[in-house]
N, C-alpha and C positions, 0 to 999 in steps of 0.2 A: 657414518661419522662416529668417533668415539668420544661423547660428548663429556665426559671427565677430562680428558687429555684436553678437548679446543676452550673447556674452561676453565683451566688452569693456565692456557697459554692468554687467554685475556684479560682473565685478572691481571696478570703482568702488566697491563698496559693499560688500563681502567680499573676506576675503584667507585663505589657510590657518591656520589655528589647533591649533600643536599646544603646550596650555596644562594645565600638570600640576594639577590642584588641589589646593589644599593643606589640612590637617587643617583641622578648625571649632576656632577659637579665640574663647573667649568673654570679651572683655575688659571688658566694662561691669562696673563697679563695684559690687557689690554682688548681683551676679549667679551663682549657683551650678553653675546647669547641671540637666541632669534625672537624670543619674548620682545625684547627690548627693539630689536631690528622691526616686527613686524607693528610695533604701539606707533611708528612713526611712518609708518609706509602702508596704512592699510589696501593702499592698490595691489596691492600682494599676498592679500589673503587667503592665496587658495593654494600658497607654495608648501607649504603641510600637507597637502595633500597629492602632490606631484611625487612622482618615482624617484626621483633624486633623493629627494627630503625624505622618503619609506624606504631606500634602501636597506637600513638596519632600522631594528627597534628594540622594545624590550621586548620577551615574548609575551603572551597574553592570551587567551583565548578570542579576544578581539584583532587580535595582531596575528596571529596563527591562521592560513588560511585552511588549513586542513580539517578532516572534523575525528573529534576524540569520541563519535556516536559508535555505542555497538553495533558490529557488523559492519562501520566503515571503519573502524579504526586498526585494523591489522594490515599489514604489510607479509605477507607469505613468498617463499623465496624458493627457488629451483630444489633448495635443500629440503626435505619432509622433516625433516630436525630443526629447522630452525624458523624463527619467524618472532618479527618486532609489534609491539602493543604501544599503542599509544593511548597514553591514563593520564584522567582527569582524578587526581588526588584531592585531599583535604589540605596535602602542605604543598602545592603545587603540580605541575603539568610535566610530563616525563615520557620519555622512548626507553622502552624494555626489549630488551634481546633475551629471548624464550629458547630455551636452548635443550632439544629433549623432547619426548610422548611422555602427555599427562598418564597417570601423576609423578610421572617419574622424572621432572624439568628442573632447572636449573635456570636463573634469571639474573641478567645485568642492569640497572638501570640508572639513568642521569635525568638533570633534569632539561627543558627546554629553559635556556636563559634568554637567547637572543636570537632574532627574527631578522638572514637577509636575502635580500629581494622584496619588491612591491608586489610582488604575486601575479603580474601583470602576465610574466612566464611561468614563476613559477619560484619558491623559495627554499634557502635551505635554511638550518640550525644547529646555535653553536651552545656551548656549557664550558661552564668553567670549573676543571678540574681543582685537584686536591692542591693547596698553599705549600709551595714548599719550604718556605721557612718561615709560614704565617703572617699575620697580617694583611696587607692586600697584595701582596706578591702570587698572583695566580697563573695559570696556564689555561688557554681557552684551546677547546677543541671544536672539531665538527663534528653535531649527531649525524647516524649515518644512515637516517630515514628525511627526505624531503620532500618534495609537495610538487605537482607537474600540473600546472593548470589546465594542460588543453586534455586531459582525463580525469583531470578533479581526483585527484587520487594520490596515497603517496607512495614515492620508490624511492629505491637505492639510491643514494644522496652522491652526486659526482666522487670518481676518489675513494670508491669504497665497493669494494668487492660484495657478494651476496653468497657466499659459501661458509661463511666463518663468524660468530659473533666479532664484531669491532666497533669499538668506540676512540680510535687511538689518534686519528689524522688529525695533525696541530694547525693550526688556525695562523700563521705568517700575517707580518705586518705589512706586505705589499697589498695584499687580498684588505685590508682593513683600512688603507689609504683609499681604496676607491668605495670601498661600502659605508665610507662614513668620513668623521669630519675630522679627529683627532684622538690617535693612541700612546699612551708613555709606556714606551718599551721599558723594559729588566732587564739588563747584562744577565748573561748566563750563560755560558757554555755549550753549556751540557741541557738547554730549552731554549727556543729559537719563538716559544711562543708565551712569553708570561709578559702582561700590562698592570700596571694599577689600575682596577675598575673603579677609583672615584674620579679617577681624569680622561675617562673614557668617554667619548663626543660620538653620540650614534649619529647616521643619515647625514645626507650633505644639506650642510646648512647656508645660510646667507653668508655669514662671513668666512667657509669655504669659497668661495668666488671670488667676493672682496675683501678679502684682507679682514683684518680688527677694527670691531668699530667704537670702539671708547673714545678715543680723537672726534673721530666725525660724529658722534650722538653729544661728546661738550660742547661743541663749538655753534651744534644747532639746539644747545638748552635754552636758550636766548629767544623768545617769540619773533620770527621774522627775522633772524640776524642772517641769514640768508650768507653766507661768508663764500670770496671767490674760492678759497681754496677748502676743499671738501673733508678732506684726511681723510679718506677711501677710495679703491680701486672702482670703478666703471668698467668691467671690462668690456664693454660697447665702445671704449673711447682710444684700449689698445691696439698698438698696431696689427693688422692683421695676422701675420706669425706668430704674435702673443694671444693673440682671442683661440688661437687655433693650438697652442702649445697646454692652455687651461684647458681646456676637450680632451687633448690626446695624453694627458696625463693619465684617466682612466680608460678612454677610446683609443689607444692609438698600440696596444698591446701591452704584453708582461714589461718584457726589458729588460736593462741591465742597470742598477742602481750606482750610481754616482755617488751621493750622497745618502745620510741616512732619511729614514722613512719620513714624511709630512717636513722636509726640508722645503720643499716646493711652494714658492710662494704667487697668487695670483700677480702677474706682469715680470715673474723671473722666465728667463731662455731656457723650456725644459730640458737640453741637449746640456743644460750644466748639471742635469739634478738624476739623468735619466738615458740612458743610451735605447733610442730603441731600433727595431730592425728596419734597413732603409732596402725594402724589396726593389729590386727593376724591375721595369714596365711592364713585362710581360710576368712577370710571378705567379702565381695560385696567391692570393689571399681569402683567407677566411670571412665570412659576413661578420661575424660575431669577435673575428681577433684583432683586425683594426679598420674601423671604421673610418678615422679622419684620412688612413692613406686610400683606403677603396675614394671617397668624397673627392681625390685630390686629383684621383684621377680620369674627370669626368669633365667635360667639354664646357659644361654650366658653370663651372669651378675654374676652369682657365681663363675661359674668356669674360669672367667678372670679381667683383671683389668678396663672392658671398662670402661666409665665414658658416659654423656651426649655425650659429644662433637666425643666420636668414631666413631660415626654416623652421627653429626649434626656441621655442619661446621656455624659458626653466622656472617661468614664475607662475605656468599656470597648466593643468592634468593639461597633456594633448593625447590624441586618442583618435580622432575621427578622420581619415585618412581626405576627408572633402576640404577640411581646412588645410591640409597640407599642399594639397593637389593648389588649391586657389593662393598659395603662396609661387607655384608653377606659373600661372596665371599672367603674375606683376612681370615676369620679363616674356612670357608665349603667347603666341594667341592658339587658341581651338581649333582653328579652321587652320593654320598651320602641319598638324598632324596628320602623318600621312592614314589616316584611318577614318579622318572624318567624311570625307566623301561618301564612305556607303553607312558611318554611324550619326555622322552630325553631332548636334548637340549631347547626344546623349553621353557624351565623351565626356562633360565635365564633370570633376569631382575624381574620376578617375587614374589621373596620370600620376599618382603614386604607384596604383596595383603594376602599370605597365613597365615604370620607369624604373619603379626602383621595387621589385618584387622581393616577397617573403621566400627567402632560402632556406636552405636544412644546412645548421651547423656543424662542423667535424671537429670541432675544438669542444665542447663543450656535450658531454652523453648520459646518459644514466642508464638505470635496468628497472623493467619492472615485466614481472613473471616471467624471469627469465631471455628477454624480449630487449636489446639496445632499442632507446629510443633519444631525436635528438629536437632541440627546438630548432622552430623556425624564426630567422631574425631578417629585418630587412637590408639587402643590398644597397649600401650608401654609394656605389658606381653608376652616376646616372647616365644611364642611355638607353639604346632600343634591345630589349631583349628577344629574341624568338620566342615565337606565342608557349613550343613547351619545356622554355626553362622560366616560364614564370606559373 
């Protein structure tokens, strides 16, 4: 590699970024915040702490799952020439693209601004590049080192090659509608990815699902005014195509945009806001590219009115595949299964691992030491798998 030539074609497309972030300030109109949301709902206290809620943050060394420890903190790439550092600074936290043999190296760096993913797979991170015409007019990109939980370790961050210093892949407001709660886009041409970071709304919050809650927090300022009409969405109370159209806004794949970005409102027909692909029966669908159509087309699913949420409670961490299984339960019985005769009981707790098994994604891959590697997500097609596709 002629490491003068590949850094000079990066500079072209990255520049140092040392960019403060500034507090989340929530301006839209009618909009409260989850502070406010959670002072009056403390049965909900543990929704901060759910993957919804951590899908983005700000970064942090608390927020960061990776470690900036020496000896864990390099990233070494198929290339002998190149390799990323990840540094714990005095003016913050940064991925360095090392470009060169000491002493003879050359170095790019940005900083970690934003954390997404809950790390539960595994996370990436974004920075926000140079203002282009100052003030808060910026461009966010993706760093192009992130984090793979099931080897505790970081790689090639999706979208980003490992032969080349790059810092350049921009950060789209479709990718931002589902990692969080609300972006104000910048018209611009010639940049497809600059937001105001003071109206920037990390992770999905409460009133992503329902709506704004100014109306419904004045109307219950009142001790016990208890009022029929709520001014908030329940979506427990929407019709089932609408409980299911709030999911498949970020479960139900990419798509084709309709309207512009965070148009979508809990209890709107996302088919107005959102085209997305209507596979036949028989398709290849991916575990990981839409879930509510795999869900949709499962025998448990036809013959009741489950919805997402039958299953998947969003106001509190789930995690333990036993609670899942025992949500199975309320419509199977055990002794139903054709396996219990030689396992018996021992079957309970189970009927997630069998039903709905952890699959290897093809949408979704990275690299690390030269090695594609892909997560494993669960198959929302409930049925009987063959013992070696699970």
């Amino acid at each position: 590699m002629n490491a003068a030539g590949t850094l000079l074609v990066c500079l072209a497309v990255a520049a140092l970024a040392l960019v403060v972030y500034p507090a989340q300030n929530e301006t839209r109109p009618g909009y409260v915040g989850d502070e406010k949301c959670l002072s009056c709902h403390p049965k909900q206290k543990e929704f901060p702490r759910t993957a919804h809620h951590l899908t983005s943050r700000i970064a942090t060394r608390e927020s960061i799952a990776g470690s900036f420890a020496p000896g864990k903190n390099v990233l070494k790439t198929p290339e002998p020439e190149l390799q990323y550092r990840m540094e714990a600074r005095g003016d913050g936290l940064f991925q360095t693209g090392v470009l060169g043999i000491a002493p003879h190296t050359v170095s790019i760096s940005h900083r970690f601004d934003l954390v997404v993913g809950s790390g539960r797979k595994g996370q990436t991170y974004l920075y926000w590049g140079r203002a282009v015409d100052g003030g808060e007019a910026d461009r966010l990109f993706q760093l192009p080192v992130s984090y793979w939980t099931e080897i505790a370790g970081w790689v090639n961050s999706p979208g980003y090659g490992d032969r080349v210093v790059d810092f350049s892949r921009p950060v789209l407001a479709r990718c931002i509608e589902c990692h969080g709660t609300y972006a104000e886009t910048i018209d611009d041409p010639n940049a497809a990815n600059r937001y105001r970071k003071a109206n920037l709304v990390l992770g999905v919050t409460c009133e992503r699902c329902h709506g704004p809650g100014a109306q419904h927090s004045s109307v219950n300022a009142v001790p016990n005014a208890k009022p029929a009409d709520q001014l908030i969405v329940n979506p427990a109370k929407l019709p089932r195509n609408r409980q299911l159209d709030l999911c498949s806004l970020c479960h139900g794949g990419i798509g084709v945009a309709k309207t512009p970005v965070f148009s979508f409102k809990v209890g709107d027909a996302l088919a107005d806001h959102l085209q997305l692909a209507s596979p036949a029966a028989n398709d290849p669908l991916d575990v990981h590219g839409n879930q509510v159509a795999l869900l949709e087309r499962s025998k448990c699913f036809k013959s009741s009115n489950m919805t997402c949420s039958t299953c998947h409670d969003v106001h509190t961490p789930q995690r333990d595949v036993v609670d899942f299984s025992a949500r199975c339960l309320t419509c199977h019985k055990v002794e139903s299964c054709g396996l219990f005769p030689r396992r018996g009981r021992s079957l309970l707790g189970k009927c997630v691992d069998c039903h709905l098994p952890n699959q290897t994604s093809n949408v979704i891959f990275s690299t690390h030491a030269g090695t594609r590697i892909r997560p494993k997500v669960r198959n929302h097609w409930i049925k009987v798998y063959p013992a070696g596709s699970r």
